[in-house]
N, C-alpha and C positions, 0 to 999 in steps of 0.2 A: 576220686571217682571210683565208682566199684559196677562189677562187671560180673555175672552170672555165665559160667563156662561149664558147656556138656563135652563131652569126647564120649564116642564109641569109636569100639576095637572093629576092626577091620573082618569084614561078613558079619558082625553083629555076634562074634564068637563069644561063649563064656569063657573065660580065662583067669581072669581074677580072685585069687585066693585074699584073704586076710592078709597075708603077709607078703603079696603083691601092692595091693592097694595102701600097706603100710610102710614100703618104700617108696610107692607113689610119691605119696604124704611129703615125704621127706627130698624127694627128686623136683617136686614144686615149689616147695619152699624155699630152699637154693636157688633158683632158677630165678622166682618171682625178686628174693633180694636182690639179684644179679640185678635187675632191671627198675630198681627202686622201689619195687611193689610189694604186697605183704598178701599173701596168701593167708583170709582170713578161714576159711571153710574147703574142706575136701573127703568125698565119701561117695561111695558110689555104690554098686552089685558089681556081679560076673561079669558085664557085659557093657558096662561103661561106668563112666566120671565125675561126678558134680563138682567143680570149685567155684568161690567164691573170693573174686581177687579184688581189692584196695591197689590202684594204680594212679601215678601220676598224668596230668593230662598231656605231660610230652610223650608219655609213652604210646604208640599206634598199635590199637588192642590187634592187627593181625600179626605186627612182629612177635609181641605175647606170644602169639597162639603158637605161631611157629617155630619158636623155641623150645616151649611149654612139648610140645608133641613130637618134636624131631629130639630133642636129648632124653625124654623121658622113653622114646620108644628104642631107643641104643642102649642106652643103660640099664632098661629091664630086658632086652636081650640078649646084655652080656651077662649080667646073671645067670641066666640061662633056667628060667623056672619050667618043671616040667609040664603044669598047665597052657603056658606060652609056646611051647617047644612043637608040644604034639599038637594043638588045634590050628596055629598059625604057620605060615610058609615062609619063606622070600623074609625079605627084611623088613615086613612094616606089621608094625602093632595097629595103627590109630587107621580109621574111614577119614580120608581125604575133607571129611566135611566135620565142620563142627557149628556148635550155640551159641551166643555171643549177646547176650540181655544187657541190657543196661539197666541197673539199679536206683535210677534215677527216683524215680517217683512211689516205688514201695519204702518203709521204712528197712533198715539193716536187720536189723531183729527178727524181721520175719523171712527177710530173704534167709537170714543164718541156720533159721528155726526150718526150713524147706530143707536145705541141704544136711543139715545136721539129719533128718528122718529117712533120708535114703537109705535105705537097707544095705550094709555092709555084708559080703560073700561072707560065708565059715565056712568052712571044710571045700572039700574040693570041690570045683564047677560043675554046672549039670546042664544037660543040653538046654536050647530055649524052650520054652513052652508055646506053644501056638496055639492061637483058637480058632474055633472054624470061622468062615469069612459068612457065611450064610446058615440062619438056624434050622436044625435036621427037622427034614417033616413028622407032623405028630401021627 
């Protein structure tokens, strides 16, 4: 069964450098084997996550999650990256909330081909952009 996974960073901060999101990578992937699962996709910007997980159906996608987000948010905080350090407080990386798709009825390919296009951060984070809520009068 495969399962379409977002996480955002806590206030929706940008934080994630390339070489954040490239021990992500790797902090998932451990994680997912722990629990029988195979982290097919993962890629995200500043400011959150996309994976694409292959699980088995004993597995209860919220223990997933909660693994997935409770070790991955300790061990990029032991690191200690200075994008993490300075925009985020207290002890939590990840928004209490996350995505949870089921993959059921798109083909994999194009779920992969979705997450594969998410723009991956370079260089250091930048605040978020925001647009107006209401267009300026002419």
């Amino acid at each position: 069964m495969h399962v379409h996974l977002v996480f955002v960073t806590k206030y929706r901060r940008g934080v994630f450098t390339k070489a954040v999101l490239d021990d992500l990578r790797g902090i998932f992937a451990k994680i997912c084997a722990d629990f029988e699962a195979e982290l097919v996709e993962c890629d995200g910007e500043d400011d959150h996550v996309h994976l694409l997980v292959n699980y088995p159906p004993k597995v209860a996608v919220s223990m997933l999650v909660n693994s997935l987000k409770g070790v991955s948010s300790r061990l990029v905080r032991k690191r200690n990256y200075p994008s993490v350090r300075k925009k985020l407080w207290g002890g939590a990386l990840w928004s209490p909330s996350y995505f949870a798709g089921s993959c059921g009825g798109a083909p994999i390919t194009i779920i992969r081909q979705y997450v594969e296009q998410q723009q991956t951060a370079h260089g250091p984070p930048k605040g978020r952009q925001r647009r107006p809520r209401y267009p300026s009068p002419a």
